[in-house]
N, C-alpha and C positions, 0 to 999 in steps of 0.2 A: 809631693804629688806622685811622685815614682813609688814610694809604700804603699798606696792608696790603690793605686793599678794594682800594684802585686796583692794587694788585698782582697779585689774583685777578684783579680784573676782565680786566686786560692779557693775564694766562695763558690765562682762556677768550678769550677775541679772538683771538690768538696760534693757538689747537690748531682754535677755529673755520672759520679762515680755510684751515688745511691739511688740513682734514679738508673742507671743502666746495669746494676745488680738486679734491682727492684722486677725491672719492666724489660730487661733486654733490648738489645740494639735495634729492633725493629718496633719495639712498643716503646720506646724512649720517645719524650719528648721534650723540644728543647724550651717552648712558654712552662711544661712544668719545674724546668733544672732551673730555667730565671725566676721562678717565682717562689723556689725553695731557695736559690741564692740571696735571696731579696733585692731584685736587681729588675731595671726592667728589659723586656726582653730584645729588645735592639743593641744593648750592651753587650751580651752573649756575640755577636756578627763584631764588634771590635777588636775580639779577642780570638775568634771562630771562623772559617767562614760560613759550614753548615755543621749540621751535628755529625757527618760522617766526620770533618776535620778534626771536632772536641772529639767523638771516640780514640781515631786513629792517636793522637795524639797519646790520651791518653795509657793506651794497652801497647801501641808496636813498641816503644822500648823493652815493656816486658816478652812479649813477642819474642823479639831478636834475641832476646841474653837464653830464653830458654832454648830455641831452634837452632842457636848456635853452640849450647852444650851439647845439644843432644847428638847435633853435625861431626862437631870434635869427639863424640863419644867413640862415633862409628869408625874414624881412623887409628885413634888413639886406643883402643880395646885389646884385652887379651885375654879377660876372664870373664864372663856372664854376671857371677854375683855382684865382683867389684867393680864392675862396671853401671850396673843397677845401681848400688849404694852411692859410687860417685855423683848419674842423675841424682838422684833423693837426695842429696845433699845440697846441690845447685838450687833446686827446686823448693829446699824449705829454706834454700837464703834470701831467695827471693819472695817467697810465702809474707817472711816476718815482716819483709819493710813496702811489699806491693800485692798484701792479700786479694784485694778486691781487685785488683787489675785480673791478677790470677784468675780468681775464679769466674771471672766476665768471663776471660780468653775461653776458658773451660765450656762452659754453659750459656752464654749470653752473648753469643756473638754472630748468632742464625741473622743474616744477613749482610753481613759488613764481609770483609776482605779477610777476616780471619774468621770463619765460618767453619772451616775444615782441621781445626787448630791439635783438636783431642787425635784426630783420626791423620794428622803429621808425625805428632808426639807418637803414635801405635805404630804407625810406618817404622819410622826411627828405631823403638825398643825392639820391633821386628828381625830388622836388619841385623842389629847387633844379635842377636839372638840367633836367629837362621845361620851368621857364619858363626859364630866362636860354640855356641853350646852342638851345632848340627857337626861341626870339625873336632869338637873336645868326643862326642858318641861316636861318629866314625875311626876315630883314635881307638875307639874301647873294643871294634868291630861290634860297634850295639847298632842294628836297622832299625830306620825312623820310617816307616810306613808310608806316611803323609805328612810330610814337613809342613802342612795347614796350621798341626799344633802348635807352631810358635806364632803363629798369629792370633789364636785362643790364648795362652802364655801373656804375649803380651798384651792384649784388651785388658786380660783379668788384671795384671798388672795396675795400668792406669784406673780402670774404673775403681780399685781398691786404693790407691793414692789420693782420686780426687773426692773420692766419699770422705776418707778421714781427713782431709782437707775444707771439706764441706763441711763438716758435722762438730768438728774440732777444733778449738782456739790454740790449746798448749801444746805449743811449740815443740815441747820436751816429750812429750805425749803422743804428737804426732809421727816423730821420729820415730819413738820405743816399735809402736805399731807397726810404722811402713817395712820397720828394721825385721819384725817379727814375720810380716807379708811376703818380704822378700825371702825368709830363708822357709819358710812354709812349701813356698815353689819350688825354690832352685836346690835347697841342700839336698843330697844325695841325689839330684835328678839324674846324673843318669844309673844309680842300681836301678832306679826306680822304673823306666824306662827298658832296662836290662831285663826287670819282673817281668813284666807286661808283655815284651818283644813276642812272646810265645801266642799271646792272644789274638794277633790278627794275621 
């Protein structure tokens, strides 16, 4: 009998998860997830109590594991790149075994409790960014004009992780890229920075 529950339970997980990729947390609905589960839809409420509970359920572990690297990034930091490459690593550990979690969090989550989820992740790379790269170019006596740019830095950052996240299944592929993204930006930023000083 206990296999049987966990059986259901698996089938709603299962139709949950493609149906709140599908339709997002606000166009999700739960007679559709039971009726791709093949279950009827009272059964869903033995295991749920509303659909916010199956999302939640679903995505806040993956939630926590990534808000809590990103957290520990900002104490633990002392370089910009490898500190980026660190996230990207956490990020595609959890990519491989909770894709679709991910990318709901990402994209699919306009109404739930994690709605603001992409634009935490930006705060965070921010953070890290505004002190260690804004302290590595004051070291260099390089002037940063409008420190706004690490907040451009870091959007560009994320919106280029979650495209090749979006777009891309191999794992190994996804890396190569993010790996190629990351130093696209940050390698020699600050000559680069140094260049430029003169322009504004």
């Amino acid at each position: 009998m206990q296999i049987l529950k966990e059986d259901i339970k698996n089938r709603i997980i299962a139709a949950a998860l493609e149906e709140f990729k599908e339709q997002g947390y606000l166009g999700a609905s739960i007679r559709s997830i039971a009726s791709n589960a093949g279950i009827a839809l009272g059964t869903i409420y033995k295991y749920f109590k509303n659909k916010e509970d199956l999302f939640n359920s679903l995505v806040e572990p993956v939630y926590n594991d990534v808000l809590l690297t990103l957290k520990d990034s900002i104490d633990s930091s002392i370089n910009p790149i490898c500190t980026v490459i660190d996230i990207k690593d956490v990020i595609l550990d959890i990519f491989k075994v909770k894709n679709k979690e991910l990318l709901i969090l990402f994209d699919k989550s306009k109404g739930s409790k994690f709605e603001n989820f992409k634009e935490e992740m930006i705060s965070v790379i921010h953070i890290i960014l505004q002190k260690e790269l804004m302290q590595q170019l004051k070291e260099r006596d390089i002037e940063v004009k409008d420190p706004f740019i690490c907040y451009v830095l870091s959007t560009t950052l994320l919106e280029g992780v979650y495209t090749l996240l979006r777009t891309q299944e191999d794992g190994v592929r996804i890396s190569i890229l993010v790996d190629q993204l990351i130093h696209i930006i940050f390698t020699d930023i600050e000559k680069r920075f140094e260049e430029i000083s003169h322009i504004f």
